[in-house]
MDTraj code that builds the backbone (N, CA, C; nanometers):
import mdtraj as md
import numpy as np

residues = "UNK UNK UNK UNK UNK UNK UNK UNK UNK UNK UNK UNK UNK UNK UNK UNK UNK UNK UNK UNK UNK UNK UNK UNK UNK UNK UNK UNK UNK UNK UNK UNK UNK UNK UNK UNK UNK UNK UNK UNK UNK UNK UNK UNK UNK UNK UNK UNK UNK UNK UNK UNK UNK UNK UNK UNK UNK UNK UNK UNK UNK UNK UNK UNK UNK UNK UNK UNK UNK UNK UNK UNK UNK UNK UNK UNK UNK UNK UNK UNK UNK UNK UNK UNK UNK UNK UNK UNK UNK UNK UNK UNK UNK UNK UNK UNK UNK UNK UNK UNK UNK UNK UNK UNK UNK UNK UNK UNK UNK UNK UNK UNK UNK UNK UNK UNK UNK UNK UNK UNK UNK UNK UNK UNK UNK UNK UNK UNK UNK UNK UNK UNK UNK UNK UNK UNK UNK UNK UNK UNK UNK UNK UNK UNK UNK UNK UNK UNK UNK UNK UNK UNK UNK UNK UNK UNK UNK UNK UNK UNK UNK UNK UNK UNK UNK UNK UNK UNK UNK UNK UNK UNK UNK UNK UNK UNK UNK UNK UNK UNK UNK UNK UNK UNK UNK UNK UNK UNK UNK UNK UNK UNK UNK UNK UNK UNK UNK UNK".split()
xyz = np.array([
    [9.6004, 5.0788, 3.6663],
    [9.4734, 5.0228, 3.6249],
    [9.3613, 5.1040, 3.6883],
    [9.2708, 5.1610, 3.6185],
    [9.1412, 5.2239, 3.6844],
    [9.0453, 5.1316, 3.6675],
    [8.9688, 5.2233, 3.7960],
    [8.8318, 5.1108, 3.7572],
    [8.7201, 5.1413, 3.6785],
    [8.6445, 5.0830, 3.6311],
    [8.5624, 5.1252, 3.5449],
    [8.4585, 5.2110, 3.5655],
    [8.3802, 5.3140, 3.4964],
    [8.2791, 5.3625, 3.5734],
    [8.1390, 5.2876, 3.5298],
    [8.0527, 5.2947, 3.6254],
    [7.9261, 5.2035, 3.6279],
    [7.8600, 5.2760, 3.5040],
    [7.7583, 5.1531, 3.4502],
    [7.6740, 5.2181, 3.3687],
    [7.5353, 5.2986, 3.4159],
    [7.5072, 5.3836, 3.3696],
    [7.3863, 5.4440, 3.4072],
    [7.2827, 5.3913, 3.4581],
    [7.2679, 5.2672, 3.4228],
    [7.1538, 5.1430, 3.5261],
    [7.2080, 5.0773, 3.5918],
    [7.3539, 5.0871, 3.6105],
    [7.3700, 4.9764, 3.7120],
    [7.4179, 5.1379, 3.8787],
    [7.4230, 5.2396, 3.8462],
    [7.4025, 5.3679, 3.9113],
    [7.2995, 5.3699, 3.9418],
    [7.1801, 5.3324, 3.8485],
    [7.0717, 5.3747, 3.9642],
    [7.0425, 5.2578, 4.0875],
    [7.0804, 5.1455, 4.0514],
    [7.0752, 5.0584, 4.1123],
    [7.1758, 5.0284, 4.2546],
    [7.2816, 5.1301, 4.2535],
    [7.4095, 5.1622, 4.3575],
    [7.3343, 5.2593, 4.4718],
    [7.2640, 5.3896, 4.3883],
    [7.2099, 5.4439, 4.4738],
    [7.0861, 5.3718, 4.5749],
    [7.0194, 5.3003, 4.4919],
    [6.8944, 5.2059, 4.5104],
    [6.9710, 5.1894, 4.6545],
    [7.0306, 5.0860, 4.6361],
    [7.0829, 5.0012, 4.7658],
    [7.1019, 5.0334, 4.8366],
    [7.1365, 5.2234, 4.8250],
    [7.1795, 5.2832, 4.9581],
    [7.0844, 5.3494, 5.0350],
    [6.9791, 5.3914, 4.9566],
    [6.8723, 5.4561, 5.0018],
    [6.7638, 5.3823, 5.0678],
    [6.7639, 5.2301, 5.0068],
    [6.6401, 5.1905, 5.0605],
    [6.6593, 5.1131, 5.2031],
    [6.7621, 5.0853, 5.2137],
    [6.7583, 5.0694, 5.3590],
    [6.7140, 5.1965, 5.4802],
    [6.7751, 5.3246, 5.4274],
    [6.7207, 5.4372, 5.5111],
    [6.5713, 5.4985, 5.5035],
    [6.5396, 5.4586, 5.3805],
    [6.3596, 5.4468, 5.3731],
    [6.2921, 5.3802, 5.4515],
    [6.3185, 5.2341, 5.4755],
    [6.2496, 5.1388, 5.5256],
    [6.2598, 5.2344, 5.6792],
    [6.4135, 5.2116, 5.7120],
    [6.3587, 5.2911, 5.8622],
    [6.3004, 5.4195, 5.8787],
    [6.2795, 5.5116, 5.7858],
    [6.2310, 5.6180, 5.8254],
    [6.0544, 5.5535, 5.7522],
    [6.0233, 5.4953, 5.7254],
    [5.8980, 5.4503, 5.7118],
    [5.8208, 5.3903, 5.8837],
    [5.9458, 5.2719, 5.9100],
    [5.9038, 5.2411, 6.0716],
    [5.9052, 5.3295, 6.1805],
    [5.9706, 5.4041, 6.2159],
    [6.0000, 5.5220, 6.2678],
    [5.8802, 5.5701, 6.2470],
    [5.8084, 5.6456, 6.1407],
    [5.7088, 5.7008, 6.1388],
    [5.5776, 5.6808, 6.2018],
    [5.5763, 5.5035, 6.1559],
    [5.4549, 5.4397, 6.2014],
    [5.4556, 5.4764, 6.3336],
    [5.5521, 5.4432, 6.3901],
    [5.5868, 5.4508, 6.5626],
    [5.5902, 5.5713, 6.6166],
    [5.6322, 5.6526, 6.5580],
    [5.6316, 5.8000, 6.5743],
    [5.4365, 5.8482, 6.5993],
    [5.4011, 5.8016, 6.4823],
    [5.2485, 5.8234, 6.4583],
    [5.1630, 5.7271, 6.5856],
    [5.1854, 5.6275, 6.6004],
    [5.1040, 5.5809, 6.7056],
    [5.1536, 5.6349, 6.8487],
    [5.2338, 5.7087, 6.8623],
    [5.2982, 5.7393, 7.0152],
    [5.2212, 5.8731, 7.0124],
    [5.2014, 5.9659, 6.8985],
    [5.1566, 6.1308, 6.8892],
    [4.9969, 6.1069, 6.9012],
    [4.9486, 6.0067, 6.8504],
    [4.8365, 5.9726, 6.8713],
    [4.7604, 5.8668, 6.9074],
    [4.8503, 5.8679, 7.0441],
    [4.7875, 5.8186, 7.2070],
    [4.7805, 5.6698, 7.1148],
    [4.8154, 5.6102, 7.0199],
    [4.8353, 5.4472, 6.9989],
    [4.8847, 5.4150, 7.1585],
    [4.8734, 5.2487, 7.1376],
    [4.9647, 5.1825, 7.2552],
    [5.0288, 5.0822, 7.1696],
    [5.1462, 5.0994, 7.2160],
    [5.2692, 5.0046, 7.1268],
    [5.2450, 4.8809, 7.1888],
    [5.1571, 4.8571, 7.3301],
    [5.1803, 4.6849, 7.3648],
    [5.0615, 4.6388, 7.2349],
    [5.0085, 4.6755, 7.1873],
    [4.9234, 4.6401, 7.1057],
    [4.9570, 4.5877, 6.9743],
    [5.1115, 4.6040, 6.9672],
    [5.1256, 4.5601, 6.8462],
    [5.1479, 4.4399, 6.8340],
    [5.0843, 4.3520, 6.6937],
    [5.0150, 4.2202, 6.7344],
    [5.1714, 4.1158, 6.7028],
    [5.1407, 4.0081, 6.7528],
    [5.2150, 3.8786, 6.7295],
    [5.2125, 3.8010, 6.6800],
    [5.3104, 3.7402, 6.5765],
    [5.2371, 3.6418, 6.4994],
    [5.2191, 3.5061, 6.5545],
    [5.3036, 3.5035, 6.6679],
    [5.2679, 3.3493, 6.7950],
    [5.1648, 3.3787, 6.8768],
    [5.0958, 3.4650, 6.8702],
    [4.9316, 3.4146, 6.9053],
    [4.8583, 3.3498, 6.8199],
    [4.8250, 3.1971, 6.9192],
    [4.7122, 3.1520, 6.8578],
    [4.8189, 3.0305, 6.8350],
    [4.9445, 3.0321, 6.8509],
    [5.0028, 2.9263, 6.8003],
    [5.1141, 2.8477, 6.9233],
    [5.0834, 2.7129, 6.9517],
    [5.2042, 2.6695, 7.0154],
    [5.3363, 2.7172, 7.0897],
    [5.3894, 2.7555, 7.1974],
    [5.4756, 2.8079, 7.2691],
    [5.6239, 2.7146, 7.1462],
    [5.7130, 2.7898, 7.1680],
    [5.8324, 2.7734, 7.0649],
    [5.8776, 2.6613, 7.1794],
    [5.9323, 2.5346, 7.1173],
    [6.0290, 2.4793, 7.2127],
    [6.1786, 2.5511, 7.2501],
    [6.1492, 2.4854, 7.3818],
    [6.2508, 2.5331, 7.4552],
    [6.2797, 2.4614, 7.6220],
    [6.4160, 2.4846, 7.6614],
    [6.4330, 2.4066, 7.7638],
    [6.5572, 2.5226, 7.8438],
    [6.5122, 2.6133, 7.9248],
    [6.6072, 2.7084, 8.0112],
    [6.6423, 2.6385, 8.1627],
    [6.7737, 2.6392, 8.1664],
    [6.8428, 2.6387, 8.3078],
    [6.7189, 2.7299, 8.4274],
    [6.7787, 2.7008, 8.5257],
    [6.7190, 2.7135, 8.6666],
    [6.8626, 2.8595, 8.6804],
    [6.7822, 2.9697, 8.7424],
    [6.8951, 3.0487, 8.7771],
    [6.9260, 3.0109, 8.9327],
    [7.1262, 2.9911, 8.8532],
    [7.1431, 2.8983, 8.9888],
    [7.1509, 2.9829, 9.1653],
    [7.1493, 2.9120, 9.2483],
    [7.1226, 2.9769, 9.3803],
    [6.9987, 3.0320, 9.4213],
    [6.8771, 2.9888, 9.3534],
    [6.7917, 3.0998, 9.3744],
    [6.6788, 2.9672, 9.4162],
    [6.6492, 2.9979, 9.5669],
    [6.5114, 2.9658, 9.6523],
    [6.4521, 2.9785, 9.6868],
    [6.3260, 2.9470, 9.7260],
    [6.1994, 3.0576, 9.7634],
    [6.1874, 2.9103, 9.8386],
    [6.1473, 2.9467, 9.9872],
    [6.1167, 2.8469, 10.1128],
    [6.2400, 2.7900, 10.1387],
    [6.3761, 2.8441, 10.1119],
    [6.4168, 2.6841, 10.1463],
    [6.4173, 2.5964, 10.0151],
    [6.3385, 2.6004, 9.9387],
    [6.3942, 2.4746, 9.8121],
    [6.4288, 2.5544, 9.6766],
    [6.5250, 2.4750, 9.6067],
    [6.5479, 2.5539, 9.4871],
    [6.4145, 2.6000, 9.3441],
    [6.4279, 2.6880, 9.3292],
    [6.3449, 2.7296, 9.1995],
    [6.4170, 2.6663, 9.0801],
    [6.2849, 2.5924, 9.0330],
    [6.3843, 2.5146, 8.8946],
    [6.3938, 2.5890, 8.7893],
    [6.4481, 2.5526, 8.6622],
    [6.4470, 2.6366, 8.5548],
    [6.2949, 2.5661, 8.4480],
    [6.2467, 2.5633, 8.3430],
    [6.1435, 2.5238, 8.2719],
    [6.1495, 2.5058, 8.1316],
    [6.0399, 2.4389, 8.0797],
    [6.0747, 2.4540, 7.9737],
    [5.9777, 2.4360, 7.9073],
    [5.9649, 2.4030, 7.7409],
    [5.7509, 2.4339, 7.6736],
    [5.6894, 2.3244, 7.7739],
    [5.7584, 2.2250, 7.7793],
    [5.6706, 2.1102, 7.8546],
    [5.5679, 2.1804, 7.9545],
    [5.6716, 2.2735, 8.0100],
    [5.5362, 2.2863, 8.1627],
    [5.4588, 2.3856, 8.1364],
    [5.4938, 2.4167, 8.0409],
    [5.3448, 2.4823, 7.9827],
    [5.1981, 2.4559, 7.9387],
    [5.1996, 2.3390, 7.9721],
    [5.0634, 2.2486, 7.9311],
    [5.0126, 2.2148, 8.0675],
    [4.9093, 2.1929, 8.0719],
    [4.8041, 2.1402, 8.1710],
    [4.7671, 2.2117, 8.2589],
    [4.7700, 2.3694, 8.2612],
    [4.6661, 2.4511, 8.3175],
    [4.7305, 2.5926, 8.2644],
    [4.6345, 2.6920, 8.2716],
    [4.6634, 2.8248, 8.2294],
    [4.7850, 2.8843, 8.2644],
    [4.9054, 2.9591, 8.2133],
    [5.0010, 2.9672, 8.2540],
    [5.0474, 3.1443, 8.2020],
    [5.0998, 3.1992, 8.2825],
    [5.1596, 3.3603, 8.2451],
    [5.3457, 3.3204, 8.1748],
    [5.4121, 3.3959, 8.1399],
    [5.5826, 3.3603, 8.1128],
    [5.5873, 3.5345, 8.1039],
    [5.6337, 3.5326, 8.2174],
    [5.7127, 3.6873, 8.2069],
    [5.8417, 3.7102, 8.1451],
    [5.9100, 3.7774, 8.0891],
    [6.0529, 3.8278, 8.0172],
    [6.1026, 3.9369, 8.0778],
    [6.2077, 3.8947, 8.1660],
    [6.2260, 4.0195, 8.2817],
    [6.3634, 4.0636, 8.3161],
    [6.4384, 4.1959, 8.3493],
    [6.6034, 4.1811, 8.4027],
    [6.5834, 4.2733, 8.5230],
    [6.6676, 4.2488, 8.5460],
    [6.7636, 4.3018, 8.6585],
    [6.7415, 4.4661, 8.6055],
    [6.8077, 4.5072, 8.5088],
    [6.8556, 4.6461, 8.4251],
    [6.7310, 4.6940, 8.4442],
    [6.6149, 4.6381, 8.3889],
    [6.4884, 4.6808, 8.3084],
    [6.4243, 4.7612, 8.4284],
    [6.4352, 4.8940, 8.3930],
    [6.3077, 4.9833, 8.4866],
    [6.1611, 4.9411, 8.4958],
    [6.1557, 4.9793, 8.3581],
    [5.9702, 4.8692, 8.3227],
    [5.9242, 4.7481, 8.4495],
    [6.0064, 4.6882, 8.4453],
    [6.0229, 4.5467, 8.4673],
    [6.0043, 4.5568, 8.6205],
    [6.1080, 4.6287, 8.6731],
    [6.0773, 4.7137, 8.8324],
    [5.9244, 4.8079, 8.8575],
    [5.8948, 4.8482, 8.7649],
    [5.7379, 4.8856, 8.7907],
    [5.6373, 4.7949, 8.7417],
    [5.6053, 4.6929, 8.7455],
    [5.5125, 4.5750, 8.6368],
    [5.5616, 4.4782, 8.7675],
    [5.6451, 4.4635, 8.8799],
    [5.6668, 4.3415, 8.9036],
    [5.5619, 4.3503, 9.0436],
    [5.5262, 4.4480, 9.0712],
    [5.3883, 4.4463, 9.2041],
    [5.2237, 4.3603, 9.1329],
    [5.2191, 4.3693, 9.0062],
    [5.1633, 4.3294, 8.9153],
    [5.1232, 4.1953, 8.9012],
    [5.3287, 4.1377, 8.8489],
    [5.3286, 3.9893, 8.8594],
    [5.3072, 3.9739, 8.9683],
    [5.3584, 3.9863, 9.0880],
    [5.3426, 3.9250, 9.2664],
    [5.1979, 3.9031, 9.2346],
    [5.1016, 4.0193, 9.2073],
    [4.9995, 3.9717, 9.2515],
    [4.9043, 3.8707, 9.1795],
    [4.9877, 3.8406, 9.0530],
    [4.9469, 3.7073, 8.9577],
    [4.9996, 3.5878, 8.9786],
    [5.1088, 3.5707, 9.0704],
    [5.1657, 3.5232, 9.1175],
    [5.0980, 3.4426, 9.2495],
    [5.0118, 3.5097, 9.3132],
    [4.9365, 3.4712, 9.4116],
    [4.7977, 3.4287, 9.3930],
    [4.7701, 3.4172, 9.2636],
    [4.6881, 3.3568, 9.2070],
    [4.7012, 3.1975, 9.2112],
    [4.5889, 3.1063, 9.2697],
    [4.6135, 2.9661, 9.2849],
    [4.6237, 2.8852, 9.2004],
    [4.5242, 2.9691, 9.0800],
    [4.5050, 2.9165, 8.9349],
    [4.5388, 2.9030, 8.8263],
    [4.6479, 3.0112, 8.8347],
    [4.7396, 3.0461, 8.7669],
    [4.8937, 3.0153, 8.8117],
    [4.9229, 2.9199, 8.6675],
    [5.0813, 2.9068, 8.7154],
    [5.2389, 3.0385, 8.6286],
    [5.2754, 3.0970, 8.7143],
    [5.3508, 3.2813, 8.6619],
    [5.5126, 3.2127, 8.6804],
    [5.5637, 3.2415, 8.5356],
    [5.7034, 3.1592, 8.5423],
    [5.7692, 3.2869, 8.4852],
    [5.8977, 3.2892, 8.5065],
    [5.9965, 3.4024, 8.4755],
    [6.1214, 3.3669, 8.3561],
    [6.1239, 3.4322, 8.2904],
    [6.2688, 3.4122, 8.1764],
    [6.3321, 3.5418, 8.2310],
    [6.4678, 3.5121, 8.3011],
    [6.5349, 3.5896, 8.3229],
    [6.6130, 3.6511, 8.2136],
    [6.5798, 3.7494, 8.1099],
    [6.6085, 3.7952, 7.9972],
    [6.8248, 3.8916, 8.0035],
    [6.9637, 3.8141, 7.9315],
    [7.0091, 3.8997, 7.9309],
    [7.0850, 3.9615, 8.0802],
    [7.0711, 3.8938, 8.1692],
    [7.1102, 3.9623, 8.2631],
    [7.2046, 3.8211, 8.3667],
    [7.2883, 3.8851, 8.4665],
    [7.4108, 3.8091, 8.5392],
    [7.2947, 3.7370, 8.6612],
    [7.3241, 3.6520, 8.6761],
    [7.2966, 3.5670, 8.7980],
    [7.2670, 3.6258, 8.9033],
    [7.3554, 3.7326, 8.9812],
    [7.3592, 3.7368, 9.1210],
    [7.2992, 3.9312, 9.0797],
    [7.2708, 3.9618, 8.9642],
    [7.1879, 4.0756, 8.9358],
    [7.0469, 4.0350, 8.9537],
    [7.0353, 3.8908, 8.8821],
    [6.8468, 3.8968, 8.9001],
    [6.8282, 3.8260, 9.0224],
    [6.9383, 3.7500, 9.1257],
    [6.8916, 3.6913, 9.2317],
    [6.8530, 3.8172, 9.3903],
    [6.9574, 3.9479, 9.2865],
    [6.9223, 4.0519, 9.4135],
    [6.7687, 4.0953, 9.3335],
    [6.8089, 4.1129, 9.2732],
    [6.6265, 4.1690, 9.1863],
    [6.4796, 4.1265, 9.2648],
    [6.4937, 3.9404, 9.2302],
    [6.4309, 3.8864, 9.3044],
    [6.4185, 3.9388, 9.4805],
    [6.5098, 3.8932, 9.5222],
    [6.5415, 3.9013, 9.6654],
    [6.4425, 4.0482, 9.7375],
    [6.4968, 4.1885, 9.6151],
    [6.4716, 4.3235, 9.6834],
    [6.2945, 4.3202, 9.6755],
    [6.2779, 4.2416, 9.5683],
    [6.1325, 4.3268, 9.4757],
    [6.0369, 4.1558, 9.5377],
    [6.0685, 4.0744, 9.5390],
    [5.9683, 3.9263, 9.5813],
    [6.0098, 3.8231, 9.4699],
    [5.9918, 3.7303, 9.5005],
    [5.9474, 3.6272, 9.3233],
    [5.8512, 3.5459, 9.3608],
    [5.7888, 3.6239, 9.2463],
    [5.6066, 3.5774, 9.2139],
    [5.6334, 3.4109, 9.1401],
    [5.7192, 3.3657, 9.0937],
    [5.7611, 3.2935, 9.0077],
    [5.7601, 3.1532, 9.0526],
    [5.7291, 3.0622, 8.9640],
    [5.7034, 2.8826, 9.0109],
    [5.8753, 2.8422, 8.9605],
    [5.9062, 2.8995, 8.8458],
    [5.9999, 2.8575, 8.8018],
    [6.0811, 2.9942, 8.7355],
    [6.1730, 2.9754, 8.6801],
    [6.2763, 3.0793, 8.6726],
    [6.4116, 2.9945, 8.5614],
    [6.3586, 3.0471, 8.3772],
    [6.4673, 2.9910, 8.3456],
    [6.5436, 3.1287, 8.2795],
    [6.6736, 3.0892, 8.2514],
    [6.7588, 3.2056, 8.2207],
    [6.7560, 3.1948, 8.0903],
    [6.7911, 3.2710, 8.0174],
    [6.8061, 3.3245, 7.9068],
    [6.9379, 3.4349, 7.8893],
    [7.0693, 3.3666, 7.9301],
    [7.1514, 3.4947, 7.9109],
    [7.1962, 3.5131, 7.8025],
    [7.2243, 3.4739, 7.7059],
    [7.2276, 3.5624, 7.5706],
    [7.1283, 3.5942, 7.4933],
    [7.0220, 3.5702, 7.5303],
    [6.8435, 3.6683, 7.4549],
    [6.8404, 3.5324, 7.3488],
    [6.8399, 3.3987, 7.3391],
    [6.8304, 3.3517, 7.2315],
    [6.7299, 3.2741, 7.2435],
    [6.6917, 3.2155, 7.3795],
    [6.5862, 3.1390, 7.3705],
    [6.4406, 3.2725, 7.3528],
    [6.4990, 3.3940, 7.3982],
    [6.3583, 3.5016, 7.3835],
    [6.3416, 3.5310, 7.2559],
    [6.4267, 3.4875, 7.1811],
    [6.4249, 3.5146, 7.0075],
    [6.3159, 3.4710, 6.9463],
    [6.3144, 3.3845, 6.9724],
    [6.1993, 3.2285, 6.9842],
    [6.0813, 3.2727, 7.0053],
    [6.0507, 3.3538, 7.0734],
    [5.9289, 3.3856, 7.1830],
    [5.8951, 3.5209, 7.0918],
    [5.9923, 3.5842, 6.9862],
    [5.9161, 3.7086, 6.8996],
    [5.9269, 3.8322, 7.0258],
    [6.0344, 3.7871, 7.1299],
    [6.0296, 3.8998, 7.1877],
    [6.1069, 4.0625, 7.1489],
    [6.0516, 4.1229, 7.1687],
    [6.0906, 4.2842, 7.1080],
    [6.2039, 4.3405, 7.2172],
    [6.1675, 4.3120, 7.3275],
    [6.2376, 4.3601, 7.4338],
    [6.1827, 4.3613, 7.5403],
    [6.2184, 4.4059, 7.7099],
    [6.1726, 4.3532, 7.8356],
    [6.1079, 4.4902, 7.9098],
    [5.9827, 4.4764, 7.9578],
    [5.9355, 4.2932, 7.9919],
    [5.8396, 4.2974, 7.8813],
    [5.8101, 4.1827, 7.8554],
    [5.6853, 4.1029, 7.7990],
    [5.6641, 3.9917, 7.8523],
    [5.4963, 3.9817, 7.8493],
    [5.4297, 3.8634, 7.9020],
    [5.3548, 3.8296, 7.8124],
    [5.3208, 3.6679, 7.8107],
    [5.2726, 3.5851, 7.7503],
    [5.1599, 3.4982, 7.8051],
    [5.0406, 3.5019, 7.7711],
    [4.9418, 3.4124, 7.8318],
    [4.9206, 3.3002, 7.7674],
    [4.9497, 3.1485, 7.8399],
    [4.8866, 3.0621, 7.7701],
    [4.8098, 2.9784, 7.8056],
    [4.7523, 2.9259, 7.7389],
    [4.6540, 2.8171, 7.7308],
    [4.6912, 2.6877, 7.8390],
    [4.5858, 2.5508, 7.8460],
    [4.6532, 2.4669, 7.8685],
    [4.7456, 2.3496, 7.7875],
    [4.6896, 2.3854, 7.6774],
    [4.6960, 2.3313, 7.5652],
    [4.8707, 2.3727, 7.4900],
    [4.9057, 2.4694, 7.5600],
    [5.0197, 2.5190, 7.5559],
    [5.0521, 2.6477, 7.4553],
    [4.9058, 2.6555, 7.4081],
    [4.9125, 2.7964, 7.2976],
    [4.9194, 2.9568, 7.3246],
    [4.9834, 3.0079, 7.2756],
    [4.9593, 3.1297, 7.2800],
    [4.8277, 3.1711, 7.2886],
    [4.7890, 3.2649, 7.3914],
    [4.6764, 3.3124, 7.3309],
    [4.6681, 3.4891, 7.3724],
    [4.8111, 3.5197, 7.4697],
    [4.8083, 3.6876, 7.4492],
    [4.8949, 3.7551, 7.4938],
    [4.9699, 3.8425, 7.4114],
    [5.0693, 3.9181, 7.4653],
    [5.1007, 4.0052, 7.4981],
    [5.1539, 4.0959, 7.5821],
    [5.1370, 4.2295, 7.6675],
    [5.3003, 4.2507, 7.5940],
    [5.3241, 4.3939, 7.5732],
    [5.4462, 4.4219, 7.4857],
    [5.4806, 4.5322, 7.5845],
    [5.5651, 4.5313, 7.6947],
    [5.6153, 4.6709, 7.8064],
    [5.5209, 4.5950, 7.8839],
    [5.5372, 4.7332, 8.0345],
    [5.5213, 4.6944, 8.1241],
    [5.3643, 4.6471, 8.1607],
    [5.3161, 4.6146, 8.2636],
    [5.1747, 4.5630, 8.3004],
    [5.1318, 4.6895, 8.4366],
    [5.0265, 4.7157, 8.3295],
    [5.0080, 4.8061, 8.5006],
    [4.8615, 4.7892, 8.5703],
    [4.8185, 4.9076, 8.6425],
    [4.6779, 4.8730, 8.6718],
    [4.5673, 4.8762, 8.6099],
    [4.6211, 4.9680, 8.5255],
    [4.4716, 4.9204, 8.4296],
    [4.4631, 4.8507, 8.3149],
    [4.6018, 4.7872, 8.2534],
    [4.5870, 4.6804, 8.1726],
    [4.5918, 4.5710, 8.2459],
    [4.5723, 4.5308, 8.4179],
    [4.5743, 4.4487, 8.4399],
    [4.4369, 4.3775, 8.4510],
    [4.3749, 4.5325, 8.5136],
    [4.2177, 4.5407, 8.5063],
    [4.1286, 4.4954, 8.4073],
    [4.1552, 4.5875, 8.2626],
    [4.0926, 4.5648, 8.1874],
    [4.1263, 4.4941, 8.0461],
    [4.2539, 4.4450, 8.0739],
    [4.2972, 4.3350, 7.9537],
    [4.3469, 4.2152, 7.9965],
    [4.4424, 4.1921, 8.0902],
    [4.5186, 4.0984, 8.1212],
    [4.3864, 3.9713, 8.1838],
    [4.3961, 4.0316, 8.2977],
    [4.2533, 3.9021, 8.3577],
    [4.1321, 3.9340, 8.3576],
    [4.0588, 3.9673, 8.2441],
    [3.9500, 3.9272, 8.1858],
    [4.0212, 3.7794, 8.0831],
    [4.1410, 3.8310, 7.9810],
    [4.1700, 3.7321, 7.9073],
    [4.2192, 3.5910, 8.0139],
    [4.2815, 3.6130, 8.1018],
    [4.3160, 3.4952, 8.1615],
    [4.1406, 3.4636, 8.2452],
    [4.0217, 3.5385, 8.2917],
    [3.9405, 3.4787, 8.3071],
    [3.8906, 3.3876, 8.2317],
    [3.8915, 3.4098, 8.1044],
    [3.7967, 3.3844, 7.9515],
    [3.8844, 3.1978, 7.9381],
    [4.0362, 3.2029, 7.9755],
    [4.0885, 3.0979, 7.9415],
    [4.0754, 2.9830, 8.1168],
    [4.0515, 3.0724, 8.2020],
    [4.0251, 2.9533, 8.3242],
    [3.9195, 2.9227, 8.3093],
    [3.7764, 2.9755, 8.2350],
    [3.6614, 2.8981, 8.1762],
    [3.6219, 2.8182, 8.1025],
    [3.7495, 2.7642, 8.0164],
    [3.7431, 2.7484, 7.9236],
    [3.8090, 2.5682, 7.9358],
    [3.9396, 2.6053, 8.0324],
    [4.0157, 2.5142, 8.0448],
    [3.9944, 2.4159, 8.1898],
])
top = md.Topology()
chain = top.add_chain()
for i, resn in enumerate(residues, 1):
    res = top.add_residue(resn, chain, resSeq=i)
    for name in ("N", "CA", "C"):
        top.add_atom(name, md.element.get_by_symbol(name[0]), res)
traj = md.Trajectory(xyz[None], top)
C-alpha cells in the first residue's frame, strides 16, 4: 500500500507549517538582536501585569532559614497589601542575582519598604548558603521550586523585581539585574512616587 501524494495546496500548506515556526523565531531574535546592537535595554521590555493585581499565590517558607534566631516565613498575595512592597525572583545559580543582591540589602534596609524573596528553581540548602554568604535583605522568603508559581508573575527569567503598591498592584518591573544606576534613577524615584502616594 503507498501513500498518497499531497495535493498541491495541501503542499503548500506542509511547507507552511514548517517554516513558520522558524520565522516567528528568527523575527524575535531580531527584535532582540536589534535592541542589544542599539544600546536598547531589555529590562524595559514592558509587562502586561503592570497596573494590575499581584497573581494569587501562596509559597512555602524555605525551610531552615532564620535571620535573628526566628524563622523566615514563606508569603503569599495577601501580604502584599497594606504598604509598598518590592518581590525579588532570585537563585542560588543566578550570577545576575549575585551582583543585584548589594542592591536588594540595601532596599532591604529600608523601614518603609517591605523586600520579600521568591526563591526561583533552586535546592534548599543552595539558596540557604546563598543567603547565609551574600545577607538576606528579605521579610519573607517563599520558594518556588519548580518555576510555577513565577509563571504567574510573567516572569522571563532571574532575577526580576516587582514593585507594588499597597493596594497590592503592580506598578513596576525591573527585567535582569538592579544596579546603581537603575537603582538611582528608576527603581526609587518609582518606589518614592508610590510612598507618597500610599
Amino acid at each position: 500500500m503507498s501513500l498518497a501524494e499531497p495535493k498541491p495546496g495541501e503542499r503548500r500548506g506542509i511547507r507552511l507549517a514548517r517554516v513558520l515556526p522558524l520565522g516567528i523565531f528568527l523575527g524575535l531574535a531580531s527584535v532582540f538582536l536589534v535592541r542589544l546592537l542599539t544600546g536598547g535595554d531589555l529590562s524595559d521590555i514592558p509587562s502586561a501585569l503592570v497596573g494590575k493585581p499581584v497573581p494569587e499565590f501562596s509559597l512555602p517558607a524555605l525551610d531552615e532559614l532564620a535571620n535573628e534566631g526566628e524563622p523566615v516565613p514563606g508569603f503569599s498575595s495577601a501580604d502584599l497589601k497594606g504598604g509598598v512592597s518590592l518581590v525579588n525572583i532570585f537563585a542560588s545559580w543566578c550570577l545576575p542575582c549575585r551582583q543585584e543582591h548589594p542592591f536588594i540589602e540595601k532596599l532591604g534596609e529600608d523601614p518603609r519598604l517591605r523586600v520579600y524573596g521568591i526563591n526561583y528553581k533552586d535546592t534548599p540548602a543552595n539558596a540557604r548558603q546563598f543567603l547565609g554568604e551574600f545577607g538576606n535583605p528579605y521579610a519573607a522568603v517563599g520558594v518556588d521550586e519548580r518555576g510555577r508559581g513565577s509563571i504567574d508573575w510573567g516572569v522571563y527569567g532571574v532575577p526580576e523585581t516587582f514593585l507594588i503598591d499597597a493596594e497590592g498592584i503592580i506598578r513596576h518591573k525591573t527585567i535582569g539585574p538592579i544596579s546603581e544606576e537603575s537603582l538611582s534613577e528608576v527603581l526609587m524615584p518609582e518606589i518614592e512616587k508610590l510612598l507618597a502616594t500610599n
